[in-house]
C-alpha positions in Angstrom: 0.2 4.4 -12.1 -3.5 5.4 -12.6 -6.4 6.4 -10.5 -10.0 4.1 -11.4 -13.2 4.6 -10.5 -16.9 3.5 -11.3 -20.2 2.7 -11.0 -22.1 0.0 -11.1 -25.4 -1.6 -10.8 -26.5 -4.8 -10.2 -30.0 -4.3 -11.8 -28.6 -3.5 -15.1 -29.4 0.6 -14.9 -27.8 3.8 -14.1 -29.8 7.1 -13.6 -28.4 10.5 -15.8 -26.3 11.2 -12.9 -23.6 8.5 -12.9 -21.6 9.8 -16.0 -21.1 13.5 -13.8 -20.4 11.6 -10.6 -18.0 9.6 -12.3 -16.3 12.9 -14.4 -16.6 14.7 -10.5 -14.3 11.6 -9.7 -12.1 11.4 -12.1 -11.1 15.0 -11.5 -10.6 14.3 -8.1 -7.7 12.4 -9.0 -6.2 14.3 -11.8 -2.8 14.0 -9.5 -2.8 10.4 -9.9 -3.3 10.1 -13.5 -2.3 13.5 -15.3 -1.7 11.8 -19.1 -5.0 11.0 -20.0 -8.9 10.2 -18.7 -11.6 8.4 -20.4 -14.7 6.6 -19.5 -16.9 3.6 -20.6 -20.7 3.2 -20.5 -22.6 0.0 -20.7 -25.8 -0.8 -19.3 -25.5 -0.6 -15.5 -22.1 0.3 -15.9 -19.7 3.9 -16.2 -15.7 2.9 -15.7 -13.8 6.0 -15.5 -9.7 6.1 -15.8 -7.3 8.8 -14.9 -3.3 7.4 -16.6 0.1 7.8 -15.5 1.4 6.3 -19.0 5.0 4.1 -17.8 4.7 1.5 -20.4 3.2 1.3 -23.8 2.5 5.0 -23.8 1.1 5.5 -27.2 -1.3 2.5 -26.8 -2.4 1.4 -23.6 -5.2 4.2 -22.9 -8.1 2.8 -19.9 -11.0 1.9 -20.1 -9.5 -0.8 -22.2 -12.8 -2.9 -24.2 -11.7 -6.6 -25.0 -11.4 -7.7 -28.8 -14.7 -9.5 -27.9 -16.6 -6.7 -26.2 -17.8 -8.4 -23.7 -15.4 -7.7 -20.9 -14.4 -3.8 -20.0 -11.3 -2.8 -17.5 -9.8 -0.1 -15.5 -6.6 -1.0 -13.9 -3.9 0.9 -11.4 -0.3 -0.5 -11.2 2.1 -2.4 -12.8 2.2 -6.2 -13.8 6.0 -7.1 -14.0 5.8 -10.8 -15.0 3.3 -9.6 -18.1 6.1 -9.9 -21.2 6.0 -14.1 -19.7 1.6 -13.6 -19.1 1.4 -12.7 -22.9 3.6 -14.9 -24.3 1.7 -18.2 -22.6 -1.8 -16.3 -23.8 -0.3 -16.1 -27.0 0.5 -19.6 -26.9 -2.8 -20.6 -26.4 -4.5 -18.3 -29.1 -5.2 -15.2 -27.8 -4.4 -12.1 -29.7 -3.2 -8.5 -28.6 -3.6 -5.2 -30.1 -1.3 -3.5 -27.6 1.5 -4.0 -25.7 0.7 -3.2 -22.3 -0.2 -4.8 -19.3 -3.6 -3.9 -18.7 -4.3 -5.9 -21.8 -2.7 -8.8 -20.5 -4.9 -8.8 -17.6 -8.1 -8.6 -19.8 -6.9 -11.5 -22.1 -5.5 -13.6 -18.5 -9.3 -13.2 -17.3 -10.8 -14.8 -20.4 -8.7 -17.4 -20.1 -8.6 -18.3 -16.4 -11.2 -16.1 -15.1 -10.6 -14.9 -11.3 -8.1 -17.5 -11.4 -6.1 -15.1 -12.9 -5.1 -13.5 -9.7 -2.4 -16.6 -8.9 -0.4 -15.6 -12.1 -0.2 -11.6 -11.7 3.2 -10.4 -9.8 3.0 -7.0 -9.4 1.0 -4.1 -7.9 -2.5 -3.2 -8.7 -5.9 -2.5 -8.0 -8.6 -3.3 -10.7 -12.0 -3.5 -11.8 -13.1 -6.0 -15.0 -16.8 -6.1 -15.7 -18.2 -8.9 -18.0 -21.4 -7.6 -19.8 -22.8 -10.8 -20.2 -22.8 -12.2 -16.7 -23.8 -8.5 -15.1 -21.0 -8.9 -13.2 -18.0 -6.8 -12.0 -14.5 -8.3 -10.7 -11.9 -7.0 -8.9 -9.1 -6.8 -6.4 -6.2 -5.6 -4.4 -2.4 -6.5 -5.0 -1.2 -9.5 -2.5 0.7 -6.5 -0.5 -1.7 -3.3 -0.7 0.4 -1.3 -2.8 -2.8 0.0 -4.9 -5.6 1.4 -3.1 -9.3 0.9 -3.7 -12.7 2.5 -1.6 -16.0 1.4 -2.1 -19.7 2.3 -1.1 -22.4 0.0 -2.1 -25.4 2.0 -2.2 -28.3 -0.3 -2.3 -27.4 -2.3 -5.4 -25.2 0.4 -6.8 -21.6 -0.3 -6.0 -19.1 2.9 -5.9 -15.9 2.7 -5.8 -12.6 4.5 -6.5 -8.8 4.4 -5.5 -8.9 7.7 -3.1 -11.9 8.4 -1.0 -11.9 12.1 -1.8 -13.0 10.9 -5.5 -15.6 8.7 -3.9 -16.7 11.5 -1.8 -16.8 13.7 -5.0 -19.2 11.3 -6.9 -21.9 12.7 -4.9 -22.8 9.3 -2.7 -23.6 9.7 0.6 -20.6 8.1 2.3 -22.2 8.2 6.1 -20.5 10.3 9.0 -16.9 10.2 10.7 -17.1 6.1 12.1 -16.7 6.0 15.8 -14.7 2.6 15.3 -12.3 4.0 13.0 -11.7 7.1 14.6 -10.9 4.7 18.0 -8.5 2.5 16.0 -6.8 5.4 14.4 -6.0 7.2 18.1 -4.9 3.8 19.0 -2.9 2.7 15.6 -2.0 6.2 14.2 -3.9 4.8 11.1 -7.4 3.5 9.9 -6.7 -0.3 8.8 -8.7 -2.1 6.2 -11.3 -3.3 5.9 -11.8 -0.1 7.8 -12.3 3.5 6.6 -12.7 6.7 8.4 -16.3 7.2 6.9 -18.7 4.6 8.1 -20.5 4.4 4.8 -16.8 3.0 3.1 -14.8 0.1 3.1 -11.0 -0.3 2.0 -10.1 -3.5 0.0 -7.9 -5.2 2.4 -4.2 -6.2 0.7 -4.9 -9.7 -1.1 -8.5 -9.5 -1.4 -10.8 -9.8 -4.4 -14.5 -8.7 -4.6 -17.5 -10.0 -7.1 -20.7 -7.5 -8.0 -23.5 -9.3 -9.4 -27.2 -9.6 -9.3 -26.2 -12.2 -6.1 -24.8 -9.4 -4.4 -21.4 -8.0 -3.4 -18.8 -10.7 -2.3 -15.3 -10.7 -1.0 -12.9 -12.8 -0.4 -8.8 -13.0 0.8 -6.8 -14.7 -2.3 -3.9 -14.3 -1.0 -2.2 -14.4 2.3 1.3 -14.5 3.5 2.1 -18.3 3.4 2.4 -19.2 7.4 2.5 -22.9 7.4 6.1 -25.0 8.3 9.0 -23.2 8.4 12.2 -24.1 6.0 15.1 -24.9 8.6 16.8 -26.7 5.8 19.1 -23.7 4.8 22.4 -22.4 6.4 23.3 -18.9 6.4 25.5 -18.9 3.0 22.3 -20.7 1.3 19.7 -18.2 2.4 22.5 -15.6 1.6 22.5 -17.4 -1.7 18.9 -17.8 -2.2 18.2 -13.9 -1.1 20.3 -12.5 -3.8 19.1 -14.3 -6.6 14.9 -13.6 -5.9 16.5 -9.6 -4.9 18.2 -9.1 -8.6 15.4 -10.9 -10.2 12.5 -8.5 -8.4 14.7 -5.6 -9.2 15.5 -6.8 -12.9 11.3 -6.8 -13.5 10.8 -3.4 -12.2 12.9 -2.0 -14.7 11.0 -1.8 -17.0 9.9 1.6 -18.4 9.1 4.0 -21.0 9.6 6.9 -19.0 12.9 8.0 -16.9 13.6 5.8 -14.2 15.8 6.3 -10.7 15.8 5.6 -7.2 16.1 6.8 -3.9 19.5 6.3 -2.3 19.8 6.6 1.9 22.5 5.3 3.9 20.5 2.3 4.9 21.1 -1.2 3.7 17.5 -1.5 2.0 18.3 0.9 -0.4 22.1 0.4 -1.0 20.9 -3.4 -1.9 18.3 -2.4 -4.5 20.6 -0.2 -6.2 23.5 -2.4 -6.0 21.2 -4.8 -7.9 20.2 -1.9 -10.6 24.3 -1.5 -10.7 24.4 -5.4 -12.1 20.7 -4.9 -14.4 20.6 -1.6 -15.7 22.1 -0.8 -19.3 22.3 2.8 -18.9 23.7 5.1 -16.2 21.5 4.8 -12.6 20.0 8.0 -11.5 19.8 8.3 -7.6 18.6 11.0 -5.0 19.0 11.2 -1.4 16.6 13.9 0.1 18.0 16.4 3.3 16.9 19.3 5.3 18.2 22.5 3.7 22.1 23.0 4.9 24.0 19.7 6.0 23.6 20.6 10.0 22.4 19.2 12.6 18.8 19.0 13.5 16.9 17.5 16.5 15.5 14.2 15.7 17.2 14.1 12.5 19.9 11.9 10.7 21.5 13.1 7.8 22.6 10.5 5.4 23.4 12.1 2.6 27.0 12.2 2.8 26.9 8.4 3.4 24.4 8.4 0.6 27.0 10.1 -1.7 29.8 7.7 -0.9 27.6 4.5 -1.9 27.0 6.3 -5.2 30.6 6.9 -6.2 30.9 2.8 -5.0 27.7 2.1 -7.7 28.7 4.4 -10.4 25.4 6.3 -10.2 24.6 9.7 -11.8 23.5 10.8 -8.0 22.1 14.0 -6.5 21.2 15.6 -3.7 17.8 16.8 -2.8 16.8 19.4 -0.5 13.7 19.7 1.4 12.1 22.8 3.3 9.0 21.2 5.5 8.7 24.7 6.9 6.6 25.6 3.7 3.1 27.3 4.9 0.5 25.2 5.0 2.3 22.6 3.8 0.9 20.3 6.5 -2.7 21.3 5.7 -2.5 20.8 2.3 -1.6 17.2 2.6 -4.7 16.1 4.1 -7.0 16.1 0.9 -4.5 14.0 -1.0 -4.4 11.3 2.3 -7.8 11.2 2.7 -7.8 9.6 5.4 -5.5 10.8 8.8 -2.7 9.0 9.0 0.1 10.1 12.0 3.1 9.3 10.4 5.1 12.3 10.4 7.5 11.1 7.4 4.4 11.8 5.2 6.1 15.4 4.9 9.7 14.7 3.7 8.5 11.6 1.4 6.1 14.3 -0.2 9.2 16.9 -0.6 11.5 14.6 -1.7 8.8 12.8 -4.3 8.0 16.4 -5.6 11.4 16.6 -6.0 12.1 13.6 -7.8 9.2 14.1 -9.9 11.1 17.2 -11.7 13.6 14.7 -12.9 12.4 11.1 -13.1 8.6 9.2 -13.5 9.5 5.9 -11.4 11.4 5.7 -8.5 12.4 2.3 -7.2 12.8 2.6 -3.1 13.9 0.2 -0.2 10.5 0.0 1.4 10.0 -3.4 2.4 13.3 -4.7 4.2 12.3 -4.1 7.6 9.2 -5.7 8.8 9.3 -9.6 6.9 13.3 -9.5 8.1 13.4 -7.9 12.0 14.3 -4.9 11.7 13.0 -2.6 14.1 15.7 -3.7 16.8 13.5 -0.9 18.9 10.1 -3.5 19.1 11.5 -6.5 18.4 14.3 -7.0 20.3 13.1 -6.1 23.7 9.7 -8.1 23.4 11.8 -10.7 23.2 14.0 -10.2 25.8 10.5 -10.2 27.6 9.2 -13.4 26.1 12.6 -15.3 27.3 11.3 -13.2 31.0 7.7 -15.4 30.7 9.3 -18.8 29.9 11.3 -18.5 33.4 8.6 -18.4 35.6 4.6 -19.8 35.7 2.2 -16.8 34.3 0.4 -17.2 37.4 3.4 -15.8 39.2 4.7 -13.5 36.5 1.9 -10.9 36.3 1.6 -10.1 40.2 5.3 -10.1 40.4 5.7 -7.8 37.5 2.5 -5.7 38.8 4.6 -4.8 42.0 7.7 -4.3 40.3 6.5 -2.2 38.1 5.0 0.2 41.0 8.1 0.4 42.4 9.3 1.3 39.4 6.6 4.2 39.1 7.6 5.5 42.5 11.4 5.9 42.1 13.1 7.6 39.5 16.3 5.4 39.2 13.6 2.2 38.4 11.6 4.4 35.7 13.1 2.4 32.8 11.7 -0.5 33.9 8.2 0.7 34.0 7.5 -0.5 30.5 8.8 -4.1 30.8 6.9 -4.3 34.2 3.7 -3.1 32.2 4.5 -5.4 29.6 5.4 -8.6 31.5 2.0 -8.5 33.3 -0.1 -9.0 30.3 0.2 -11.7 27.5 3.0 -11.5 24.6 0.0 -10.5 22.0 -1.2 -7.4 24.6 2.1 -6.5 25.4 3.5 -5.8 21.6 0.3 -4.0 20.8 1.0 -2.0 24.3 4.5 -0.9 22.8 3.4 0.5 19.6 -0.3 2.2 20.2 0.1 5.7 20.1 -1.6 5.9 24.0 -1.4 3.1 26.2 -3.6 4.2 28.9 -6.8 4.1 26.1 -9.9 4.8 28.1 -8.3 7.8 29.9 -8.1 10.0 27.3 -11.3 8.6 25.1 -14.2 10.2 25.2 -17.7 8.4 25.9 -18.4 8.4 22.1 -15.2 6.1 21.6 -15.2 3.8 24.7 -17.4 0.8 23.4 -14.6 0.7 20.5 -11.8 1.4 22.9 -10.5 -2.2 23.0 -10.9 -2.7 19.0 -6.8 -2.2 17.9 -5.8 -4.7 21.1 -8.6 -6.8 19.6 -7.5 -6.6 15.7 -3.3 -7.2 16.8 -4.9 -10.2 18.9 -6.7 -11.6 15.8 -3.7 -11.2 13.8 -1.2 -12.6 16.2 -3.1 -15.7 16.8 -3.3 -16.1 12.9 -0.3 -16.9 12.9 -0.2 -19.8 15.8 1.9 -22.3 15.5 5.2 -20.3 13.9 8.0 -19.0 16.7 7.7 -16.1 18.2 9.5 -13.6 16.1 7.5 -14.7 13.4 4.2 -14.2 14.8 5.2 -10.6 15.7 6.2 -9.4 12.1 3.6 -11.4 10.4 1.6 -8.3 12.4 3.5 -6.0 11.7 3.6 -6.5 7.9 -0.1 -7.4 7.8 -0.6 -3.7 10.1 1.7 -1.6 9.9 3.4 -1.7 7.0 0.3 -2.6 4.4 -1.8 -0.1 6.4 0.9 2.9 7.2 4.1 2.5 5.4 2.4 1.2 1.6 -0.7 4.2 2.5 2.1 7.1 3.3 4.0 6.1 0.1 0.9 5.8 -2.7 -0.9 8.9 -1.6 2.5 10.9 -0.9 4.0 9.8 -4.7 0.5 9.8 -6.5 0.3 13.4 -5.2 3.2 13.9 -7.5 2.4 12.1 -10.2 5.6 9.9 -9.5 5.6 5.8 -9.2 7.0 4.1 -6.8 8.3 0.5 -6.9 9.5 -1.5 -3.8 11.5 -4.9 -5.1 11.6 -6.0 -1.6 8.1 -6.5 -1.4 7.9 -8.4 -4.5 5.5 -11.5 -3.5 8.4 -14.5 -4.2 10.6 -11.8 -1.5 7.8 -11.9 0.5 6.9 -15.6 0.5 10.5 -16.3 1.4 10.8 -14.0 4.1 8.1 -16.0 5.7 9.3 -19.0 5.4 12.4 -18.8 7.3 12.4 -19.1 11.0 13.3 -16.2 13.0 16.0 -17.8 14.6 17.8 -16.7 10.9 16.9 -13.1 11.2 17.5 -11.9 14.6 20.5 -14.2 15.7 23.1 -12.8 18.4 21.8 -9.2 18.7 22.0 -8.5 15.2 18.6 -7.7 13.5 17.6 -7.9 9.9 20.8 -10.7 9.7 19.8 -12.6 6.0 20.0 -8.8 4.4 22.5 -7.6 6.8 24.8 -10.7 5.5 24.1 -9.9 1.9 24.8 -6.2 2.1 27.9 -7.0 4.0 28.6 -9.0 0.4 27.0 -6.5 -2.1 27.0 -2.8 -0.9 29.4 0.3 -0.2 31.7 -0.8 2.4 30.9 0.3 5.6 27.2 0.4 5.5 25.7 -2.5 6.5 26.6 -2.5 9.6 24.9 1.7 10.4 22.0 1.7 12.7 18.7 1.4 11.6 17.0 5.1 10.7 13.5 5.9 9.4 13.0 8.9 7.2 13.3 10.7 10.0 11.9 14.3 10.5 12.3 16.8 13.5 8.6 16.6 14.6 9.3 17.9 18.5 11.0 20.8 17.3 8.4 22.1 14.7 5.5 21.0 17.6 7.5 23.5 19.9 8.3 26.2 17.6 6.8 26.8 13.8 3.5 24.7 14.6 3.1 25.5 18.0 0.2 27.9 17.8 -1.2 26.2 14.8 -1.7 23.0 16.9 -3.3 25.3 19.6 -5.9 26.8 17.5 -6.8 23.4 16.0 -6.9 21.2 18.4 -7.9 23.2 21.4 -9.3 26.4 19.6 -12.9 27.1 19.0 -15.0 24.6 17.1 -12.6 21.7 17.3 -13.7 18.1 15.9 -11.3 16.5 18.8 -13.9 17.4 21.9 -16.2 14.8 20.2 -14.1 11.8 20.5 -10.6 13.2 23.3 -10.9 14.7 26.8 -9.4 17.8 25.5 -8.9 19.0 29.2 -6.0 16.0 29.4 -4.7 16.4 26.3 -4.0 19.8 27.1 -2.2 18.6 30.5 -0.4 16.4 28.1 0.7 19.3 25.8 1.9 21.5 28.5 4.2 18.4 29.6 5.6 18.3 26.0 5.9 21.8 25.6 7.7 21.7 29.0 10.0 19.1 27.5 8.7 15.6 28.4 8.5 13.8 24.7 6.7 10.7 26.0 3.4 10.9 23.9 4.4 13.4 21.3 2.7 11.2 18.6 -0.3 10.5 20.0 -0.4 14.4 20.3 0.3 14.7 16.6 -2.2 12.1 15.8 -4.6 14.4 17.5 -3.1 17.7 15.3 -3.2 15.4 12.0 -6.8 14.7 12.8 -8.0 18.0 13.7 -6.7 19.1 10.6 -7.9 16.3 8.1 -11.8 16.9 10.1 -11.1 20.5 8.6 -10.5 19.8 4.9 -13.6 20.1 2.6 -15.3 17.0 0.6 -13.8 17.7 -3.5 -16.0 18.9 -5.5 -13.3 17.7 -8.6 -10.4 19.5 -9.1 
């Protein structure tokens, strides 16, 4: 794992001043890539290259030159199907001088060109620049695993994998964007193509860009497949099918040249990658489950580590238990210049603590991200929308929304009805409005907004929308996590987990979002994977076959963190003096006056809109950390 950068210009010239701005943003990412740094100049071009050495350590230093010279390369990730990339190059005539995987991709574009893209499995984000055709290439792995910014400046394209090391090359990178700042109050995150700066775009997850004389292109390579569903399989056969493409994603991310272990919870993600490592792996598995200090009982919080401990002893792993202390000073402050971005999900604190953890032991990680949003299982979002789709088939739209209009004041008015406020709200708008409606951060949107945000008020309803109707035609179910996985989890879950384990120096891999896993995910109807109540069913059936008895059948629990406790206790006055205090960014963009009614609520023990709240401390706090000057 690696962090790039570079500059390049499409008029074949760079000015004295690229080669600092691309040292100030190398150093800007010395977290990312603490084993070595280099750089390569050629005309119009400076590729800089912080490493993370996991495989071929003694050979595989970046910028990597091809045997020709005429292509150059600075890569972040890992290519697992490279060993069977080489051996068809090799096949073919082409010749290596190393044996790592950046090579591979530098010999794959000589042969294939930007056709290469359909033959990596893997994560990554890269930049190749061919000399002779004044061109630079790159892209974004099909999920979004690897990050990549970019400014084009004029003809001069910038770009780097963390937007503090694009801020640090010196480019002007344009103010706070209005639109991004209105998605992120809405989302909790800033999607791509979006960034927080206006002068910045994000790669979006499949997407590959061209710099040349012609100008900057883009262009989606890769998309989850959405066409006909497979309703050919039973149960035992997807059961069947699931297992084999699991070991075989886990078998690839094995490899290593640098200790290896994974992250065990009491959830059925994780128990099934490591009950695949228990079948692969030749030496002894070393697993970690992270917990709050003592083994008590906190608000908000589950802890899993005795469960954890018993699916160990069932694996055989060499397994230990990790504490974490999120009441560290500053702790939350000092995450913001590593995010770069805000982003309101509070797990970003524990998955730090456990990956600082981790990284005193082990280089690569492998985790159970990935299980939850291709499969259903957020039983939470999915299973009441469609309880309320079922609601909308029984009667004509035309009656439904009046209907569910009065019903849901009634609701309002007395107290016995209040649980029905939300399906009310939600069964008077369309299926599309009403998921986005569960999972914004404030539903009421315009009433806390400030006039610099209301033209861009509707933009998160309008991007679900977009999204949603992208996948027309598919059932119902599908639609919804074909959103979700494009949104939140490529956008939030992949975001929290980079920045959070490149702040550590520590690689993560996720062999549930390996791209065949994904791809088959997809093409299963989603009458297979919510089916009687039971979310998540085609892993839920395998772990009932594969992991520590007892497990697969726990509730589903996030990485969960006591975030009302701390916002009524430790970081009480801290949220006061930043987002109300003296100077604060928020009166720019929020009606501070109601989010302070809104505070006094929570701290009078309503926990109704406690995240958009933290959204609005998370902010206030990132508007407060300084552009790097290079660490």
């Amino acid at each position: 794992m690696c962090g790039i950068s570079g500059i390049h210009s499409a008029r074949g010239r760079l000015g004295p001043e690229a080669r600092p701005a691309c040292e100030r943003m190398g150093a800007a990412m010395l977290h990312r890539g603490p084993d070595q740094g280099g750089f390569h100049e050629d005309d119009g071009l400076i590729l800089g290259h912080r490493r993370l050495s996991i495989i071929d350590v003694s050979s595989g230093n970046q910028p990597m030159i091809s045997g020709c010279g005429r292509f150059s390369l600075v890569f972040n990730g890992e290519i697992y199907n490279y060993p069977q990339l080489r051996a068809e190059l090799e096949s073919a005539g082409h010749s290596f001088r190393t044996r790592s995987d950046t090579e591979v991709i530098l010999e794959g574009y000589k042969a294939w060109g930007a056709k290469v893209l359909e033959r990596l499995r893997g994560m990554f984000a890269f930049a190749l620049h061919d000399r002779e055709e004044r061109m630079l290439f790159g892209a974004r792995d099909p999920v979004g695993k690897k990050p990549l910014y970019y400014r084009l400046a004029g003809d001069t394209l910038y770009f780097a994998s963390e937007l503090p090391a694009l801020r640090a090359s010196g480019v002007d990178c344009g103010p706070v964007s209005e639109e991004a700042v209105a998605l992120y109050f809405s989302l909790g995150y800033v999607p791509a193509p979006h960034c927080i700066l206006e002068g910045v775009k994000k790669l979006a997850s499949g997407e590959a860009f061209r710099h040349s004389p012609k100008g900057l292109e883009t262009w989606i390579y890769w998309d989850i497949g959405l066409g006909s569903e497979d309703r050919s399989m039973d149960e035992d056969e997807v059961t069947n099918a699931l297992e084999g493409l699991l070991d075989g994603a886990v078998a690839k991310r094995l490899m290593s040249e640098v200790p290896l272990g994974a992250f065990l919870s009491g959830g059925i993600d994780s128990n099934l990658v490591v009950s695949s490592m228990a079948r692969t792996a030749r030496e002894p598995i070393k697993t970690y489950c992270a917990g709050f200090g003592e083994r008590t009982v906190l608000p908000g919080v589950r802890d899993e580590r005795e469960m954890a401990a018993a699916a160990a002893a069932h694996y055989g792993t060499v397994h230990e238990e990790i504490r974490i202390k999120p009441e560290e000073d500053g702790l939350l402050a000092s995450l913001m210049p590593f995010l770069g971005e805000p982003l309101a999900d509070p797990s970003i604190i524990p998955t730090y603590l456990v990956c600082r953890e981790a990284r005193k032991r082990v280089t690569v990680v492998l985790t159970g991200d990935g299980g939850d949003e291709p499969f259903g299982g957020y039983s939470f979002r999915y299973l009441p929308h469609l309880r309320e789709e079922k609601a909308r088939r029984m009667l004509p739209a035309a009656m439904m929304a009046p209907l569910a209009s009065a019903l849901g004041g009634l609701a309002g008015m007395a107290p016995p009805l209040r649980r029905l406020r939300v399906p009310m709200r939600n069964l008077s708008v369309g299926s599309s409005e009403a998921f986005y409606l569960d999972q914004c951060l404030w539903a009421g949107e315009g009433e806390l907004l400030g006039p610099s945000l209301s033209r861009h008020r509707h933009a998160a309803r309008e991007l679900v929308q977009s999204l949603y109707d992208r996948a027309s035609g598919r059932d119902e179910l599908t639609r919804l996590l074909y959103v979700d996985t494009r949104l939140y989890m490529c956008e939030n879950v992949l975001v929290k987990a980079d920045r959070m384990s490149m702040a550590n120096s520590i690689e993560l891999r996720s062999p549930l979002l390996d791209q065949e896993m994904l791809a088959f995910a997809f093409s299963l109807p989603g009458s297979l994977k919510i089916k009687d109540g039971e979310c998540k069913r085609p892993l839920r059936r395998l772990a009932r076959k594969r992991i520590a008895p007892g497990l697969a059948d726990q509730p589903k629990t996030g990485f969960s963190f006591p975030l009302e406790a701390y916002l009524r206790t430790r970081w009480k006055s801290g949220f006061e003096a930043s987002v109300f205090g003296p100077g604060s960014p928020l009166g720019e963009y929020l009606d501070l006056g109601k989010v302070r009614g809104l505070w006094n609520r929570f701290q009078g023990g309503e926990n109704g809109h406690v995240n958009f709240l933290w959204s609005a401390y998370v902010f206030a706090l990132w508007s407060g950390t300084p552009v790097p000057p290079g660490r």
